[in-house]
C-alpha positions as CSV (number, residue, x, y, z in Angstrom):
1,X,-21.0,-2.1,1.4
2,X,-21.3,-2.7,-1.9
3,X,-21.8,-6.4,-2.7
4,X,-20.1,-7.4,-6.3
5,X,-21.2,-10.2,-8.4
6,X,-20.2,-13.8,-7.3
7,X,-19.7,-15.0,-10.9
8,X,-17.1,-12.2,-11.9
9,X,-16.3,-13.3,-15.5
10,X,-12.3,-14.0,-15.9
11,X,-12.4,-11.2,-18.5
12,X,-12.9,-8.7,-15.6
13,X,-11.6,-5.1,-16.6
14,X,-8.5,-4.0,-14.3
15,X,-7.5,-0.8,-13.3
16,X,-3.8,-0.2,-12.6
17,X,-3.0,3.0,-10.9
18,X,1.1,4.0,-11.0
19,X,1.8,6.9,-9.3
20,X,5.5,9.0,-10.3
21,X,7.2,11.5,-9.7
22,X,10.3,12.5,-10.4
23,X,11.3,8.9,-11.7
24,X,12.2,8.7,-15.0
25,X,15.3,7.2,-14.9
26,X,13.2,4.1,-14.3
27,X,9.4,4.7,-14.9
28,X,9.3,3.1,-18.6
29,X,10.2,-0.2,-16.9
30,X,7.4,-0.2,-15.1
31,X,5.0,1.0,-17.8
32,X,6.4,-1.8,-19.6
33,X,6.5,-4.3,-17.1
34,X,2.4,-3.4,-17.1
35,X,2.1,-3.7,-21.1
36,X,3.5,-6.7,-21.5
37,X,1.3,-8.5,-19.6
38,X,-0.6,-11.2,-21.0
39,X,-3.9,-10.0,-20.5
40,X,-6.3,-8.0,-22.8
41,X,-9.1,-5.9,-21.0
42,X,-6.5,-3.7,-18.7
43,X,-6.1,0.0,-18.1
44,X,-3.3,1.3,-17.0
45,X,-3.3,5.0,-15.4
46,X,0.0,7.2,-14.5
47,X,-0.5,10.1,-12.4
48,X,2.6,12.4,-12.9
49,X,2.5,13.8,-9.5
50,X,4.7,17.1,-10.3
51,X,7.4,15.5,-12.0
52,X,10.2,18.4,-13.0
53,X,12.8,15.5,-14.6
54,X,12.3,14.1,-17.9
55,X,9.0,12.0,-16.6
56,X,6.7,13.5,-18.9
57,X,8.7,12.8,-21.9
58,X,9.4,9.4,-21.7
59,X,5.7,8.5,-20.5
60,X,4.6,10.4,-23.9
61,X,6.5,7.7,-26.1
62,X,3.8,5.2,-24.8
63,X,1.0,7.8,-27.0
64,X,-2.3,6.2,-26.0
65,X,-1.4,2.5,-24.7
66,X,-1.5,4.9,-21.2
67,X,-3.4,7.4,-19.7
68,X,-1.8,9.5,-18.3
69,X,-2.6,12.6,-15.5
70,X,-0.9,15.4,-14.7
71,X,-1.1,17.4,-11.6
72,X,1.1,19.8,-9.3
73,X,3.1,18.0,-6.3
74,X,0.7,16.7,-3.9
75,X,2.3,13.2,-2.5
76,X,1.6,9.5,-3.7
77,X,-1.7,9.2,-1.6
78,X,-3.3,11.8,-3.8
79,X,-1.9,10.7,-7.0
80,X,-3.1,7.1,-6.5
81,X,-6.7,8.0,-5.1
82,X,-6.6,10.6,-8.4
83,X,-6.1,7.4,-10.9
84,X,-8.3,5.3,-8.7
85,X,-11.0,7.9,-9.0
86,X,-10.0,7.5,-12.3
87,X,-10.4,4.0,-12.8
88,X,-13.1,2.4,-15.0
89,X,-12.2,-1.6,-14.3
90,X,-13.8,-3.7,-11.3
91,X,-10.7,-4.6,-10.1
92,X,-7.8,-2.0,-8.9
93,X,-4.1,-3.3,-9.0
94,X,-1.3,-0.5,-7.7
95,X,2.0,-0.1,-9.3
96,X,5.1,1.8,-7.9
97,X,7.2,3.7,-10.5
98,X,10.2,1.9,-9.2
99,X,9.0,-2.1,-8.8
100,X,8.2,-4.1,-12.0
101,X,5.7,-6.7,-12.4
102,X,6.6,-10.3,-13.4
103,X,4.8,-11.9,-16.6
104,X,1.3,-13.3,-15.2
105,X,0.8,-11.4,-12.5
106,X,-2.6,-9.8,-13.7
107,X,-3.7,-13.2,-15.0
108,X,-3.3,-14.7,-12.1
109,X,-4.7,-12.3,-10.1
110,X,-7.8,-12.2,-12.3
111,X,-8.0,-15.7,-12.1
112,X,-7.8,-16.2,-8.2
113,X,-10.8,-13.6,-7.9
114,X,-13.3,-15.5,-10.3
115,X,-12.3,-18.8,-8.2
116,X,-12.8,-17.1,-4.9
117,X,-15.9,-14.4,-5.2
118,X,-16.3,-13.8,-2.0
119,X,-12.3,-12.4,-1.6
120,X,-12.2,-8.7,-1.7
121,X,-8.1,-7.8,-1.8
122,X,-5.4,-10.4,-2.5
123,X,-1.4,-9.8,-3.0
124,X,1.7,-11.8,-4.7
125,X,4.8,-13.2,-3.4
126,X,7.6,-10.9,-4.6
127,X,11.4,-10.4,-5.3
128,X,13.3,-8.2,-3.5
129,X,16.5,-6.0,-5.1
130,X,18.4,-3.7,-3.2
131,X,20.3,-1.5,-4.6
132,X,20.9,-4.0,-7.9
133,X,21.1,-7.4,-5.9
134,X,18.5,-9.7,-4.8
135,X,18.5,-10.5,-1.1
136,X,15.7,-12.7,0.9
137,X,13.4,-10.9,3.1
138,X,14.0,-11.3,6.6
139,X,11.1,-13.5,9.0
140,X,9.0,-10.3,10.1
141,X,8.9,-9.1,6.2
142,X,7.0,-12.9,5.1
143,X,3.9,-12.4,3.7
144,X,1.4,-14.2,5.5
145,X,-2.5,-15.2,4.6
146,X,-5.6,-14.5,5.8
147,X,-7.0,-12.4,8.8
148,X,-3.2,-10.9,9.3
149,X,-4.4,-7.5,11.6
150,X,-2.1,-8.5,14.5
151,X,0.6,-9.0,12.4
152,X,0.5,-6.2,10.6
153,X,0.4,-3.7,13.6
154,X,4.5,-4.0,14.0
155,X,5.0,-3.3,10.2
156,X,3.4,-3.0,6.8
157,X,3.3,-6.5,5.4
158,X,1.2,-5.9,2.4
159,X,2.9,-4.4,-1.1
160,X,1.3,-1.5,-3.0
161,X,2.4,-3.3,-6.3
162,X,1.1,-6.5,-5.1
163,X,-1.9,-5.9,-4.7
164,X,-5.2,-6.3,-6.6
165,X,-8.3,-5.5,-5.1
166,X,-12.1,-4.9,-5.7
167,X,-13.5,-1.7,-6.4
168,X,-16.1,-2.4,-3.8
169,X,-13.7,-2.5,-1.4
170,X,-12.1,1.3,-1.2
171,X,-15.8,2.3,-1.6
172,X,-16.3,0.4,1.6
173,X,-13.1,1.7,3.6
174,X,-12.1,4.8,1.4
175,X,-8.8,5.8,-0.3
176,X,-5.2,6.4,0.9
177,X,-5.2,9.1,3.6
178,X,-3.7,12.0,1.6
179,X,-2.9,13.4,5.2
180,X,0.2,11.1,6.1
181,X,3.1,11.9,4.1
182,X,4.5,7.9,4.6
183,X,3.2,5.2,5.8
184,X,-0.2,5.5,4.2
185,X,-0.6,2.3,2.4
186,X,0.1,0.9,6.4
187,X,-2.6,2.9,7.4
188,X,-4.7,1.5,4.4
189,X,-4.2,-2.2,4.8
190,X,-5.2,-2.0,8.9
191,X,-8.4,-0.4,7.9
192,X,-8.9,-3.0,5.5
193,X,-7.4,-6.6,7.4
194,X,-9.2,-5.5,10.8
195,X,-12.5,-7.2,9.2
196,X,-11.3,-8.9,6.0
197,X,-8.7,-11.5,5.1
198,X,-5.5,-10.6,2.8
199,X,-5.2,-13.6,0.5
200,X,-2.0,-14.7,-0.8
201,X,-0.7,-15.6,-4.3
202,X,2.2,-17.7,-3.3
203,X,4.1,-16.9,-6.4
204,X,6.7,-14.4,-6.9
205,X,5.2,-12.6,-9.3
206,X,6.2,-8.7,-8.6
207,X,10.1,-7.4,-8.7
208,X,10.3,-5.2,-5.7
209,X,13.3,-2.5,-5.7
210,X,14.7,-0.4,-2.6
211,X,17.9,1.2,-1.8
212,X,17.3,4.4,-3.9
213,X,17.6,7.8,-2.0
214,X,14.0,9.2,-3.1
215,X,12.3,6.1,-1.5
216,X,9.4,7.1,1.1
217,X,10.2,3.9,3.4
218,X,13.9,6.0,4.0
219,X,12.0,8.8,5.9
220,X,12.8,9.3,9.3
221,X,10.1,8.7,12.1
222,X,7.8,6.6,10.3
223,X,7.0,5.1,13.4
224,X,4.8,8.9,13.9
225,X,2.4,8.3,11.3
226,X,2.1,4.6,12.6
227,X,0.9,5.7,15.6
228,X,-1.3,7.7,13.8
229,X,-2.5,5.5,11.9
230,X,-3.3,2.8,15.2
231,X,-4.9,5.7,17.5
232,X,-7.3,6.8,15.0
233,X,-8.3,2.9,14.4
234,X,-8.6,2.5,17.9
235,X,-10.8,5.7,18.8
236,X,-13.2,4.6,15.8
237,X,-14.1,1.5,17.9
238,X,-14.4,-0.6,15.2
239,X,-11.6,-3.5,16.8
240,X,-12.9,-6.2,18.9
241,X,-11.5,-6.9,22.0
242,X,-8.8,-8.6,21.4
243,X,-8.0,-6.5,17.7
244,X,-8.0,-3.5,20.3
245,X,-5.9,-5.3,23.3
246,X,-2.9,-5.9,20.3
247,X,-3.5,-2.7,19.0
248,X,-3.0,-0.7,22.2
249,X,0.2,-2.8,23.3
250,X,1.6,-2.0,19.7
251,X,0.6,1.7,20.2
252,X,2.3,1.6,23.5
253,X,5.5,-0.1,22.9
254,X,5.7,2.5,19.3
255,X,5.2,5.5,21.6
256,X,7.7,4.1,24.2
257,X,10.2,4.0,21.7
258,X,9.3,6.9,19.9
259,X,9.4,9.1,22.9
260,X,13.1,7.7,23.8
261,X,14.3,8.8,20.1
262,X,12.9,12.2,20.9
263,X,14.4,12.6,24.2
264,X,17.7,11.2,22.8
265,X,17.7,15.0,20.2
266,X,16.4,17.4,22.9
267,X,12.5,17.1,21.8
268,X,11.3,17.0,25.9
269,X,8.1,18.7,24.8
270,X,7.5,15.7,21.7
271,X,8.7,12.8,24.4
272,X,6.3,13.8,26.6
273,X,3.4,13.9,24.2
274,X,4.1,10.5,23.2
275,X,5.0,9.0,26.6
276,X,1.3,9.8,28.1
277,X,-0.3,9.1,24.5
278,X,1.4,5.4,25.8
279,X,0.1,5.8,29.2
280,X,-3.5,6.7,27.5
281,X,-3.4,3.4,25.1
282,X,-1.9,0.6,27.6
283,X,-2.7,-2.7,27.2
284,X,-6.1,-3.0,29.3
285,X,-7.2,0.5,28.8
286,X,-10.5,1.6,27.9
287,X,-8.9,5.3,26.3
């Protein structure tokens, strides 16, 4: 792994890597939501992934306060590993073209990484709209500090646009699987919080928005590419025992469930895959 400086100066170059498409009815909030931040040595990267609305357009009134990359339709894990590829700072923040970022964030960010060098990924506390009013998160959404692996198995407790990490980091783990169509920044933070802690910011300092018919969160079965995401974590053998005993009950009671949904619309051949993929992962099992 690469091993970055312990005196990172607070002057640290960050990277900030939004992915759109399609979103122009709200992308130049977020732009701006990036802009005005009051911090000097920041990039900030959009990858228009596709866009076929008026994306393009609006992102060109920003001329060259962004950079800005275009390419055909291939899904948000390949547009943000693109701008991360990208990416020139030593620390990567993430941006999604519907959430906005509160005044300080980077700052305080920044600032929270020179204090602690040996952190390697740390998130904010955030504000949640749905569709145009605030409401609390419920108990299983709280963000929570440090090694949060078991936790996160049920549901993704980390935020994209929360995050800041090192770019030491992804080079250690790698990017955003551009093979799951949903779910992927789950997949991302178990690969990272099996062996390092997720440090918390406890300020609100991101505006979070949901209830929009284009979000990925509204697929259906996103519990599949969970489950892909926890057998392939499990067959690398990376999880000590008792990372590996939570992470097989999790897989077990997600197949369980999964299987009844499938059964419930006729897919025998699906419910069966899952129900012995459940027997396979039991708690206690070796695989």
């Amino acid at each position: 792994m690469t091993r970055q400086s312990t005196h990172m100066p607070a002057t640290a170059r960050v990277s900030v890597i939004l992915p759109t498409y399609n979103r122009g009815w709200i992308i130049e909030q977020a732009v701006e939501s990036v802009l005005g931040q009051d911090y000097a040595d920041l990039e900030l990267i959009v990858v228009d992934d596709g866009s076929t609305d008026d994306t393009g357009r609006r992102l060109a009134t920003f001329g060259e306060r962004i950079t800005v990359i275009r390419q055909a339709n291939r899904g948000v894990s390949a547009a943000r590993n693109v701008g991360i590829r990208a990416a020139t700072g030593e620390l990567i923040a993430l941006l999604d073209s519907d959430d906005t970022w509160l005044p300080g964030k980077v700052t305080a960010q920044v600032a929270f990484f020179a204090k602690h060098p040996d952190a390697l990924v740390c998130q904010t506390e955030e504000v949640w709209i749905r569709n145009g009013i605030r409401v609390n998160p419920g108990k299983r959404h709280r963000k929570q500090a440090g090694m949060i692996f078991e936790r996160s198995l049920a549901l993704c407790l980390v935020s994209p646009s929360a995050v800041m990490m090192r770019r030491s980091l992804l080079e250690a783990v790698g990017l955003f699987d551009e093979t799951l169509p949903a779910c992927e920044d789950y997949d991302l933070w178990l690969r990272i919080a099996w062996k390092h802690p997720i440090h918390l910011i406890d300020r609100a300092l991101i505006v979070k928005r949901g209830g929009h018919a284009d979000q990925l969160s509204r697929m259906p079965e996103l519990d599949k590419y969970r489950i892909q995401s926890i057998s392939r974590l499990l067959d690398s053998g990376v999880l000590d025992r008792d990372q590996g005993d939570a992470a097989r009950a999790m897989l077990a009671t997600k197949c369980t469930i999964y299987a009844q949904g499938c059964r419930k619309r006729g897919r025998m051949e699906d419910a069966k895959r899952y129900e012995q993929l459940a027997r396979r992962y039991e708690k206690g099992s070796m695989g």
